[in-house]
TIDREN-205768 format. One record per residue (C-alpha): residue in one letter; x, y, z. Coordinates in steps of 0.2 Angstrom, whole numbers, padded with zeros to 4 digits, always signed. Layout:
! TIDREN-205768
AXYZ;...
! end
This chain:
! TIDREN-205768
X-0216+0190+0078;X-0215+0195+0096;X-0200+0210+0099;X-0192+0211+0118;X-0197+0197+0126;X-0189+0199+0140;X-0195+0218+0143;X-0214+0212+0143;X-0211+0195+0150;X-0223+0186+0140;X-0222+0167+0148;X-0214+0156+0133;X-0223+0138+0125;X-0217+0128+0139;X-0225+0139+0152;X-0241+0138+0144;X-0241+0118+0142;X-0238+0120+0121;X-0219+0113+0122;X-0208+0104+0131;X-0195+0118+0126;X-0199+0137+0125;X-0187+0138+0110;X-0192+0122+0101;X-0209+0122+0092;X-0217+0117+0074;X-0225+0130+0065;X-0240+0126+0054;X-0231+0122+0038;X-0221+0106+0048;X-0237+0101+0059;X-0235+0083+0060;X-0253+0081+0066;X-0269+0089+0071;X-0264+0090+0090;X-0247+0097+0089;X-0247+0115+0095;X-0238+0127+0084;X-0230+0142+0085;X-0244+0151+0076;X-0254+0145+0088;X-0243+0152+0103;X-0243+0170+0097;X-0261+0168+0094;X-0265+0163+0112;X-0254+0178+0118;X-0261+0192+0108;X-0279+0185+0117;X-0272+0182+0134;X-0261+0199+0133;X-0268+0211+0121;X-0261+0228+0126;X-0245+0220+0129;X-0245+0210+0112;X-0248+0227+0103;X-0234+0236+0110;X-0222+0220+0108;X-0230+0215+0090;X-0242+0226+0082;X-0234+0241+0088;X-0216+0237+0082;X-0219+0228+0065;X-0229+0244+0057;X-0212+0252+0063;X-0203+0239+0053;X-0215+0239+0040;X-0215+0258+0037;X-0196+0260+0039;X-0193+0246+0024;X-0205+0255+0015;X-0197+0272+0016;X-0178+0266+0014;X-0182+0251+0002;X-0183+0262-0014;X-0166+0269-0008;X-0159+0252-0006;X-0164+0246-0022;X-0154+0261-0030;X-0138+0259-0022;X-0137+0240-0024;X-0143+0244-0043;X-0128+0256-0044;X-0118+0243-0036;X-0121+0230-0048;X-0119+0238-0063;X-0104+0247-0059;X-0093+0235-0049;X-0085+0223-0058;X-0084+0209-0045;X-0105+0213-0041;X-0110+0212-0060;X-0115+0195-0058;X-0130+0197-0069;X-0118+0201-0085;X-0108+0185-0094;X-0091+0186-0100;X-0088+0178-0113;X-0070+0183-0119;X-0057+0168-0118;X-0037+0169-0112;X-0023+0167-0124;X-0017+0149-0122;X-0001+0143-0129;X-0008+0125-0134;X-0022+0130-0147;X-0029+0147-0154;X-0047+0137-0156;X-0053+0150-0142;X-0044+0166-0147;X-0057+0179-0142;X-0060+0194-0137;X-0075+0203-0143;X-0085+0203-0158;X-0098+0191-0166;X-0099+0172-0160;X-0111+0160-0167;X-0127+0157-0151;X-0118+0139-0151;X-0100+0146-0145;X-0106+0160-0134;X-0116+0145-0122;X-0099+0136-0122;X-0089+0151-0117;X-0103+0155-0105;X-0106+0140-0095;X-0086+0136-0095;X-0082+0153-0089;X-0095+0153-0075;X-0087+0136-0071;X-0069+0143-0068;X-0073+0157-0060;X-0080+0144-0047;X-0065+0133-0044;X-0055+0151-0045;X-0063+0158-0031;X-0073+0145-0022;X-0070+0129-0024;X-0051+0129-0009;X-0067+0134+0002;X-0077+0118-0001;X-0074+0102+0010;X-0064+0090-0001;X-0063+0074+0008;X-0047+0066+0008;X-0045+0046+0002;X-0045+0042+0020;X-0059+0050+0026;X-0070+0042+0009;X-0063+0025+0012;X-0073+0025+0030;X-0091+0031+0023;X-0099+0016+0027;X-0115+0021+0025;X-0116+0020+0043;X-0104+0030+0055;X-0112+0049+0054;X-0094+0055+0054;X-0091+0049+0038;X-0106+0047+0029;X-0106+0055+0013;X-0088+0059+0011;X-0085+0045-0001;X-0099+0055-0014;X-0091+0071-0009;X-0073+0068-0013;X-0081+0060-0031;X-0089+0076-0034;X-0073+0089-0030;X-0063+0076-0041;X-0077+0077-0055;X-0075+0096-0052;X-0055+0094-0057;X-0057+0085-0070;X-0069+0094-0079;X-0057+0111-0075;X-0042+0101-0081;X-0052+0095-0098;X-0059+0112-0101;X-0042+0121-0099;X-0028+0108-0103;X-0035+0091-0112;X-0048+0102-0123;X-0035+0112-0129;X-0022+0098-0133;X-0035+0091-0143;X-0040+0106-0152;X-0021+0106-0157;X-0019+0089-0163;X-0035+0092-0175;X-0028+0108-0180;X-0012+0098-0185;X-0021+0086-0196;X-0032+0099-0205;X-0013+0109-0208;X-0007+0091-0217;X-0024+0088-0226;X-0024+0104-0232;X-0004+0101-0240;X-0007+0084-0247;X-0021+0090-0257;X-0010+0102-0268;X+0001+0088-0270;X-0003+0075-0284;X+0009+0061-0275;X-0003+0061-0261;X-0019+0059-0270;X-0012+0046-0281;X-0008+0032-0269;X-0026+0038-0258;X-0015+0049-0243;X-0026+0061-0244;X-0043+0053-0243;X-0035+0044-0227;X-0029+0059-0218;X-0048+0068-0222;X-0054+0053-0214;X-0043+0053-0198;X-0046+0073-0196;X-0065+0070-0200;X-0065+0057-0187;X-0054+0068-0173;X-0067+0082-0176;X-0082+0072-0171;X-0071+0064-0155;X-0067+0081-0153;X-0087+0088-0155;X-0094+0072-0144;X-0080+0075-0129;X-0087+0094-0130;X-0105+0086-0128;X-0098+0076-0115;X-0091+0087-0102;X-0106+0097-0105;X-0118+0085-0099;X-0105+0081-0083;X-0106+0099-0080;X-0122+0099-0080;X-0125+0085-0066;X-0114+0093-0056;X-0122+0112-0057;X-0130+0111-0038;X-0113+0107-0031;X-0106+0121-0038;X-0109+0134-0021;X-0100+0134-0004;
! end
């Protein structure tokens, strides 16, 4: 890296004959063939042509740099460690795990205290997931109906817009599962466990088969229940790398 240009006036890659732009050159990693000059290559053909002024606008100033990020690093490094351990909104290495009271269904009533691995990756990932659409999914670019229906593929305004308003609508509907449907769910289950557990204390029920067929309805609303779980999961899953703004 070259510091104050303009101070030393060293003649830029158009000047030398190496670009048609003195802002606007590969550097090796991108070289699209063997005689495309580089900016490696520029900096290299001014520290020959211009060596003492190359060391006072390069060498000089990047063992400055160098030295100062090695003396004030470690002190970084302790306040941002300080920083992310103590404030709250900076702890993003730490998972919270507790769950909200809801007044549809107790199935995620908790606080602290032990959880088998199974519930603790649920509670985790779902979390994580709402404390995105809390407080950063209103910043990403949610296309409206309008704008999707125009992505055909070919106009560069509107290219994209049609998978992009999919992908904010998949983000909504997994939120709306998670918080609303799963928990209406959860209720309805709970509901036919309470009238299973009832009828088999009642001899009526178990004579004329009730019983069996209510252990067979909740048996079956616990695996639609388990599988939906699994579902939403995997969508979640697919989605992961639009989760950023």
């Amino acid at each position: 890296m070259i510091y104050f240009k303009r101070l030393f006036n060293f003649p830029g890659p158009k000047d030398l004959g190496m670009s048609d732009n003195n802002h606007a050159m590969a550097s090796e990693m991108f070289r699209n063939n063997d005689t495309e000059f580089t900016w490696e290559m520029y900096y290299a053909r001014i520290k020959h042509d211009y060596p003492v002024k190359y060391f006072f606008a390069s060498t000089l100033p990047g063992a400055i740099r160098h030295a100062w990020w090695k003396l004030t690093n470690p002190i970084s490094k302790a306040y941002w460690s300080v920083k992310y351990h103590v404030v709250p909104r900076h702890r993003y290495h730490m998972l919270k795990l507790s769950q909200p009271h809801s007044e549809i269904s107790n199935i995620d009533n908790y606080d602290v205290g032990f959880r088998d691995i199974d519930t603790r990756i649920l509670f985790a990932i779902f979390n994580l997931f709402n404390t995105f659409v809390a407080h950063e999914f209103s910043h990403m670019y949610f296309p409206s109906e309008e704008e999707a229906a125009k992505d055909d593929g070919i106009d560069l305004q509107y290219i994209g817009t049609k998978r992009q308003r999919e992908r904010c609508q998949e983000i909504l509907a997994i939120h709306q599962w998670w918080n609303v449907d799963r928990k209406v769910a959860a209720a309805q289950k709970d509901e036919l466990l309470t009238r299973w557990c009832s009828m088999r204390t009642s001899k009526v029920y178990n004579r004329n088969g009730d019983t069996e067929r209510a252990w067979q309805e909740l048996q079956a609303a616990e695996k639609e229940f388990d599988d939906k779980e699994a579902e939403m999961i995997g969508r979640l899953m697919k989605i992961r790398k639009c989760l950023w703004t």
